[in-house]
LUMRO-923810 format. One record per residue (C-alpha): residue in three letters; x, y, z. Coordinates in nm, 4 decimals. Example, Ala and Ser with C-alpha at 12.3 -4.5 7.8 and 13.67 -1.06 7.14 Angstrom:
% LUMRO-923810
+------+----------+----------+----------+
: type :     east :    north :       up :
+------+----------+----------+----------+
:  Ala :   1.2300 :  -0.4500 :   0.7800 :
:  Ser :   1.3670 :  -0.1060 :   0.7140 :
+------+----------+----------+----------+
END
This chain:
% LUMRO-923810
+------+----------+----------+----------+
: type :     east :    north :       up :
+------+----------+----------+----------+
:  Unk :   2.8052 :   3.1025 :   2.8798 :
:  Unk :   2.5285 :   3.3211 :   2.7061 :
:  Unk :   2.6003 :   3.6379 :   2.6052 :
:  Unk :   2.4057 :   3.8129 :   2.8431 :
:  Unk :   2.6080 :   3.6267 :   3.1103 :
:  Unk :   2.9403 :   3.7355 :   2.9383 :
:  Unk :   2.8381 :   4.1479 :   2.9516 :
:  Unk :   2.6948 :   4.0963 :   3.3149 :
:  Unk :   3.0606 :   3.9675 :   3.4175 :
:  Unk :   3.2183 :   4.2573 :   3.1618 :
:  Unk :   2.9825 :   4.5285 :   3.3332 :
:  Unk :   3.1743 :   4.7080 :   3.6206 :
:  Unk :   3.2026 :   5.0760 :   3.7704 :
:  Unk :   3.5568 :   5.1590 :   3.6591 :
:  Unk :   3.7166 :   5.5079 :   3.7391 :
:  Unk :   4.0865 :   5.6110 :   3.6431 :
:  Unk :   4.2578 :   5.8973 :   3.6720 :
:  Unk :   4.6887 :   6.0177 :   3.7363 :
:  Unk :   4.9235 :   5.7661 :   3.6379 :
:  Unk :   4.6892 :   5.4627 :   3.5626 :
:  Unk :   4.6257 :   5.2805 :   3.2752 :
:  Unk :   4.3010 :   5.2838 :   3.1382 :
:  Unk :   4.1880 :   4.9463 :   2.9499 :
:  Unk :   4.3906 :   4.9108 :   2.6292 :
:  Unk :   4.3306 :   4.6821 :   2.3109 :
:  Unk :   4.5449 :   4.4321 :   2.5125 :
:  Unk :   4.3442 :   4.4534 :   2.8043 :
:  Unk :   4.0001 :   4.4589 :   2.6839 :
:  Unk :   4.0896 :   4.1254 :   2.4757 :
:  Unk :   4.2229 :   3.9844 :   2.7802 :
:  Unk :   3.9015 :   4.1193 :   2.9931 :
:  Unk :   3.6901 :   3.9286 :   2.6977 :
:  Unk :   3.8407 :   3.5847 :   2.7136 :
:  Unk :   3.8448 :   3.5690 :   3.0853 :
:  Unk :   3.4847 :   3.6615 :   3.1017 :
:  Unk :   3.4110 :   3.3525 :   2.8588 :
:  Unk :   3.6649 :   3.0463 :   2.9712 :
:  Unk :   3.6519 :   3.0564 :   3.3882 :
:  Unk :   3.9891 :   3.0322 :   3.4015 :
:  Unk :   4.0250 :   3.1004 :   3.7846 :
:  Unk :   3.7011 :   2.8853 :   3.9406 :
:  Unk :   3.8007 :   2.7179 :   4.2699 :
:  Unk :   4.1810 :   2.8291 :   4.1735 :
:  Unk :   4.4609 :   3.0126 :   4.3773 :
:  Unk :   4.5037 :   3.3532 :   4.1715 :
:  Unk :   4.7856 :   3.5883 :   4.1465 :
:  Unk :   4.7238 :   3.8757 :   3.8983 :
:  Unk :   5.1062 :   4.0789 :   3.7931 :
:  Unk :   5.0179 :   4.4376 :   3.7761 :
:  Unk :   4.6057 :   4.4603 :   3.8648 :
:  Unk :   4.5625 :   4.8547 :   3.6740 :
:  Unk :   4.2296 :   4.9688 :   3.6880 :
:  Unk :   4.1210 :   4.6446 :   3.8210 :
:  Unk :   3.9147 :   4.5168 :   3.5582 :
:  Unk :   4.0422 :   4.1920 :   3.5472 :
:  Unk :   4.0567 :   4.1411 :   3.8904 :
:  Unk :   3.6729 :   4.1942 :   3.8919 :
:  Unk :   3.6238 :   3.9509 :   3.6503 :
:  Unk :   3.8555 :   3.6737 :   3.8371 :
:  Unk :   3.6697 :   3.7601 :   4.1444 :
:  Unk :   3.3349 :   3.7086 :   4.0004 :
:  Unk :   3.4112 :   3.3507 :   3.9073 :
:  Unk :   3.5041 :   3.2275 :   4.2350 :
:  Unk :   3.8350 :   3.1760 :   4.3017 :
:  Unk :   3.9347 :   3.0023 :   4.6211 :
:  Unk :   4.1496 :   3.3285 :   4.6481 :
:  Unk :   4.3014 :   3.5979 :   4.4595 :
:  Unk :   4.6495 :   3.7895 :   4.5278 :
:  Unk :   4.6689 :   4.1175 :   4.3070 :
:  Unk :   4.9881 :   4.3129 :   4.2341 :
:  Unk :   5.1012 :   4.6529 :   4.1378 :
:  Unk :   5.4284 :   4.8216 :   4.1124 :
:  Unk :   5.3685 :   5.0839 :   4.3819 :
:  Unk :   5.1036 :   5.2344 :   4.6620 :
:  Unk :   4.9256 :   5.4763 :   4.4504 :
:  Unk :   4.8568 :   5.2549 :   4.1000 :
:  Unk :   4.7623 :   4.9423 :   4.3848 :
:  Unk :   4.5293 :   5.2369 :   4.5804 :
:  Unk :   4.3299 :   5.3027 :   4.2136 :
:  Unk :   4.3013 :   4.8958 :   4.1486 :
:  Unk :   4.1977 :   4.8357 :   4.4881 :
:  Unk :   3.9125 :   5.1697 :   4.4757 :
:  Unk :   3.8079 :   5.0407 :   4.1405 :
:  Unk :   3.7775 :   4.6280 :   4.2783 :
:  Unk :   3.6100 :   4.7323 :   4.5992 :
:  Unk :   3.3538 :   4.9073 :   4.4244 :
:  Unk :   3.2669 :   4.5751 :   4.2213 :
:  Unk :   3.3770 :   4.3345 :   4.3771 :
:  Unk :   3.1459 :   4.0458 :   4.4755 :
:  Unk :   3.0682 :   4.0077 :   4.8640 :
:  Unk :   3.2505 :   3.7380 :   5.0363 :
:  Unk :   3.5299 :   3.7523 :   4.7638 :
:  Unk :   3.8679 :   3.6825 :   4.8909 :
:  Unk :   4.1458 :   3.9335 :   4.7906 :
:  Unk :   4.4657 :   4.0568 :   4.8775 :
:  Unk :   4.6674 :   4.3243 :   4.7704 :
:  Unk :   4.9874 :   4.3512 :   4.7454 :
:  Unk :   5.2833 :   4.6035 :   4.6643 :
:  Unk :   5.5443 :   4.3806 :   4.4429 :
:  Unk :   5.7737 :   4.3877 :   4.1164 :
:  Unk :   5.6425 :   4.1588 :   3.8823 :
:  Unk :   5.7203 :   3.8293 :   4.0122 :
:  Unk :   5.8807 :   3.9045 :   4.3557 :
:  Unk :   5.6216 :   3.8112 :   4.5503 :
:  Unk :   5.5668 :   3.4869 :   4.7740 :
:  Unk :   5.3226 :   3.1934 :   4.7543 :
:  Unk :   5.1971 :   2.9282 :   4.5395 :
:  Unk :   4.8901 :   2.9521 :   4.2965 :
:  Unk :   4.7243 :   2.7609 :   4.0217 :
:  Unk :   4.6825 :   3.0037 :   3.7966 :
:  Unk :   4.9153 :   3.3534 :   3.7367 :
:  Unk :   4.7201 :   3.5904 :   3.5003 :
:  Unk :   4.8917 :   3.9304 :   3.3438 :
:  Unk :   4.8926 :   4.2251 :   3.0480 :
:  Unk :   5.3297 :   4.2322 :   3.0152 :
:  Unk :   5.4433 :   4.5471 :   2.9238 :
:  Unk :   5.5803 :   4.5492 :   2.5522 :
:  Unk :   5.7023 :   4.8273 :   2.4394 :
:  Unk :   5.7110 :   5.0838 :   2.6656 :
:  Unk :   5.8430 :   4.8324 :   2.9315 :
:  Unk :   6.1239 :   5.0454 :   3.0315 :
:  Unk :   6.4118 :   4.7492 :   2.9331 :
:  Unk :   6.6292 :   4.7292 :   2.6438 :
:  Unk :   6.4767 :   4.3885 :   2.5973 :
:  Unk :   6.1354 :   4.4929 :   2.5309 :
:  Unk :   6.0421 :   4.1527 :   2.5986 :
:  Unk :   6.1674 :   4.0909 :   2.9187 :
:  Unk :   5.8604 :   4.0849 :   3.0603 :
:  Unk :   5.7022 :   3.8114 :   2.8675 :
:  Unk :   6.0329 :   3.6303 :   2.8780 :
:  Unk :   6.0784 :   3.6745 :   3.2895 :
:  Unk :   5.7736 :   3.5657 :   3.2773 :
:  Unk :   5.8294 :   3.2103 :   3.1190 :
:  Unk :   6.1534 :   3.1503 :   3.2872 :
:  Unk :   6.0318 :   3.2371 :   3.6041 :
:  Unk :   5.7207 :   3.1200 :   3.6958 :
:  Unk :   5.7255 :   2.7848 :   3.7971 :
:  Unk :   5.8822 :   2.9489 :   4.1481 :
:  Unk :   5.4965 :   3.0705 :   4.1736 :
:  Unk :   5.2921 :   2.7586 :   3.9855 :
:  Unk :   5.2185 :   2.4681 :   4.1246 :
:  Unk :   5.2683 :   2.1943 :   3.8831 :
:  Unk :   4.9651 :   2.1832 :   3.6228 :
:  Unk :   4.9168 :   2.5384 :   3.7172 :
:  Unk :   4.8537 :   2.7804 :   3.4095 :
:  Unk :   4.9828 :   3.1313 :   3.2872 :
:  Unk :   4.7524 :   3.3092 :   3.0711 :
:  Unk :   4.8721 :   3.6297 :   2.9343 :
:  Unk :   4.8034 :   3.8575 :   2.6835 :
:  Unk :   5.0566 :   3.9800 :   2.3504 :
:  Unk :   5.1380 :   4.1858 :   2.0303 :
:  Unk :   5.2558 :   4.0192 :   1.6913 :
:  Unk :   5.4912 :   4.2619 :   1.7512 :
:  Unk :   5.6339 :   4.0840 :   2.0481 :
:  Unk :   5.6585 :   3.7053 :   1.8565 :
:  Unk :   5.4214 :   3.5271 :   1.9349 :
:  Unk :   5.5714 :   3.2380 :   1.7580 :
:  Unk :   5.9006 :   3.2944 :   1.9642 :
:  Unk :   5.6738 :   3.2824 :   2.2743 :
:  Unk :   5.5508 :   2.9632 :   2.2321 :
:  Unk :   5.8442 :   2.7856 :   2.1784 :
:  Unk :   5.9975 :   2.9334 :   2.4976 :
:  Unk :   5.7232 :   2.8044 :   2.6668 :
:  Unk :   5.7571 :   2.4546 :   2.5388 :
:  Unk :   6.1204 :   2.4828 :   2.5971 :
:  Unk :   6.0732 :   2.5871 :   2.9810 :
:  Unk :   5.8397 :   2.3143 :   3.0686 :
:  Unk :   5.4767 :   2.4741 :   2.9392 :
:  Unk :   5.2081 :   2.3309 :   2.6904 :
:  Unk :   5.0833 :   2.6093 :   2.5485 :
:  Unk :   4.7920 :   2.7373 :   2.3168 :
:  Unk :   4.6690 :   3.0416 :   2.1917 :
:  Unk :   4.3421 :   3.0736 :   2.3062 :
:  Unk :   4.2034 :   3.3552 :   2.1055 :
:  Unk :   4.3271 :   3.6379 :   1.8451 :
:  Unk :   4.2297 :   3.9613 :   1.7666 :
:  Unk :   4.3463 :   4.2717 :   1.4883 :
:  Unk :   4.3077 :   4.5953 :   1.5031 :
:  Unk :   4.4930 :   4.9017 :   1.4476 :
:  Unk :   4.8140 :   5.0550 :   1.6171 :
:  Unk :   4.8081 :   5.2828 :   1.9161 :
:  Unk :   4.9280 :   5.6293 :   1.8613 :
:  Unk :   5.2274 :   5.6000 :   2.0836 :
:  Unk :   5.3854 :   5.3048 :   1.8719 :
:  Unk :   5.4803 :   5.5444 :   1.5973 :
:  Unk :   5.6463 :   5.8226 :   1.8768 :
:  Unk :   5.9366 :   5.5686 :   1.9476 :
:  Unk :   6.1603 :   5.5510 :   1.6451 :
:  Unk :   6.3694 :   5.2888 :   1.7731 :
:  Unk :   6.0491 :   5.0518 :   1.8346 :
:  Unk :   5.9013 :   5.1184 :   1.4532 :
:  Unk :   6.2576 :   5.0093 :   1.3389 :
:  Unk :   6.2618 :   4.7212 :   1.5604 :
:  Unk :   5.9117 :   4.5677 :   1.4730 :
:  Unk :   6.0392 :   4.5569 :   1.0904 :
:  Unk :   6.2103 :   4.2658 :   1.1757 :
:  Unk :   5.9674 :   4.0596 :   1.3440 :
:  Unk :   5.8070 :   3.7920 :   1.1234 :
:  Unk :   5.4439 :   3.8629 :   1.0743 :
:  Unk :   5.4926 :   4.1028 :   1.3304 :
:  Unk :   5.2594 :   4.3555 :   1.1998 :
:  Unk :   5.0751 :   4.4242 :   0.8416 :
:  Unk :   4.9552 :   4.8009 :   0.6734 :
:  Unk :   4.6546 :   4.7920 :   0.5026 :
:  Unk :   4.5206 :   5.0935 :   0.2962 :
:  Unk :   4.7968 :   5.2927 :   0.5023 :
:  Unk :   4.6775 :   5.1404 :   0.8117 :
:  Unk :   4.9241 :   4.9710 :   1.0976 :
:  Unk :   4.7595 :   4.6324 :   1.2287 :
:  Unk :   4.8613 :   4.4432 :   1.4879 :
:  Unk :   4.7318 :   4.0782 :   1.6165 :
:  Unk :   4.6939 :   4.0554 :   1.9854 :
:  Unk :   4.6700 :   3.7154 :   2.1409 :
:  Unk :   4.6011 :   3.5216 :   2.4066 :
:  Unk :   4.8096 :   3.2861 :   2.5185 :
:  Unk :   4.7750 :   2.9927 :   2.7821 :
:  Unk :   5.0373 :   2.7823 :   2.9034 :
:  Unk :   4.9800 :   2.4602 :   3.1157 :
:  Unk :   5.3432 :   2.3867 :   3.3369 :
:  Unk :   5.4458 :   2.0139 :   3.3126 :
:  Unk :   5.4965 :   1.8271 :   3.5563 :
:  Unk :   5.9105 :   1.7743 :   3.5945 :
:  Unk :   6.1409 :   1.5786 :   3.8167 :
:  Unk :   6.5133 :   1.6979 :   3.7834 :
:  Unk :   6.7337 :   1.3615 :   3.7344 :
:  Unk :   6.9367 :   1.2700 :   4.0348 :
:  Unk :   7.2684 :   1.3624 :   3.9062 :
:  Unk :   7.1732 :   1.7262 :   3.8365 :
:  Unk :   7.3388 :   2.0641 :   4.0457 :
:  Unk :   6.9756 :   2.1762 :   4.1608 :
:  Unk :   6.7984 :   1.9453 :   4.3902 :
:  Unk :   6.4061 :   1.9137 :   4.3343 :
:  Unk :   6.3444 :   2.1124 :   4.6494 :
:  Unk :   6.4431 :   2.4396 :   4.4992 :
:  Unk :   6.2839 :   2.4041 :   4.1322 :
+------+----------+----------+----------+
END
């Protein structure tokens, strides 16, 4: 793709106001290496937690066979679905849907998602990116993909053996640094915790970086033996 190409597919009429999340670090470096790989072409879709939409746009504009987008409640899935209809292109399948995270039906190809990190609400600030891995093969099909979007802070190292561990083969597809958001430094508890991730963050000339990546993981195909408690029907 030219780079032209790449800022037509970036270029959309986003609005946000209330409660909704305006395009982060994360999400921009997410919106970026959609906009250049295709990810979703011909592909089943379901997008966890659709914000502002921009993302959704972009899977929309490549062609999916059809696209399910989620938020947590009726008034953040009212601002993605205002911001998508206003860019979305015409014939584009969609549908929206009010659902927590992964409790949602249906099968897809490809589930893509920004997992809240750390102001996700759980004493497991990665639970998340670790519900996640555990839990969506119930929505892949086999060969489907995840690609998702994560701090240093949050391990990436520790990711990617989780997802090799629960059935994924899985890349990092691009990185990016840049410096902390305000907010990380008003939790005291989450400044404390970070110290003891590996690599998890550097400071340079008094500066707080973080790396963000990318991440893509392909689910294996898998057969549970014969003699195990949990037939192949419900896997």
């Amino acid at each position: 793709m030219t780079s032209e190409q790449n800022k037509d597919i970036l270029t959309m009429d986003l609005r946000a106001d209330g409660d909704d999340w305006r395009p982060t670090p994360h999400g921009r470096l997410l919106a970026e290496v959609l906009a250049k790989n295709f990810f979703a072409k011909g592909k089943d879709v379901l997008e966890l937690g659709g914000g502002v939409g921009n993302h959704t746009v972009i899977l929309l504009r490549q062609g999916p066979h059809s696209l399910v987008v989620t938020e947590i409640d009726d008034a953040l899935l009212a601002s993605t679905r205002a911001n998508v209809e206003r860019n979305r292109p015409p014939g584009s399948v969609i549908e929206y849907r009010v659902a927590d995270w992964l409790s949602t039906e249906g099968s897809f190809d490809l589930i893509v998602t920004n997992p809240p990190f750390c102001v996700s609400g759980k004493q497991n600030r990665r639970y998340y990116i670790d519900s996640l891995i555990l839990d969506a093969h119930h929505r892949l099909r086999p060969g489907g993909e995840l690609v998702f979007i994560q701090s240093s802070m949050a391990d990436i190292p520790k990711t990617l053996r989780r997802l090799d561990e629960n059935g994924f083969d899985a890349e990092v597809v691009e990185r990016s640094r840049g410096p902390f958001r305000d907010y990380y430094f008003e939790d005291e508890t989450f400044m404390e915790e970070i110290k003891h991730v590996q690599d998890g963050y550097t400071v340079e000339n008094g500066t707080y970086m973080e790396t963000l990546a990318v991440i893509r993981g392909t689910l294996r195909h898998y057969a549970p033996p014969a003699i195990a408690h949990i037939s192949a029907s419900k896997t």
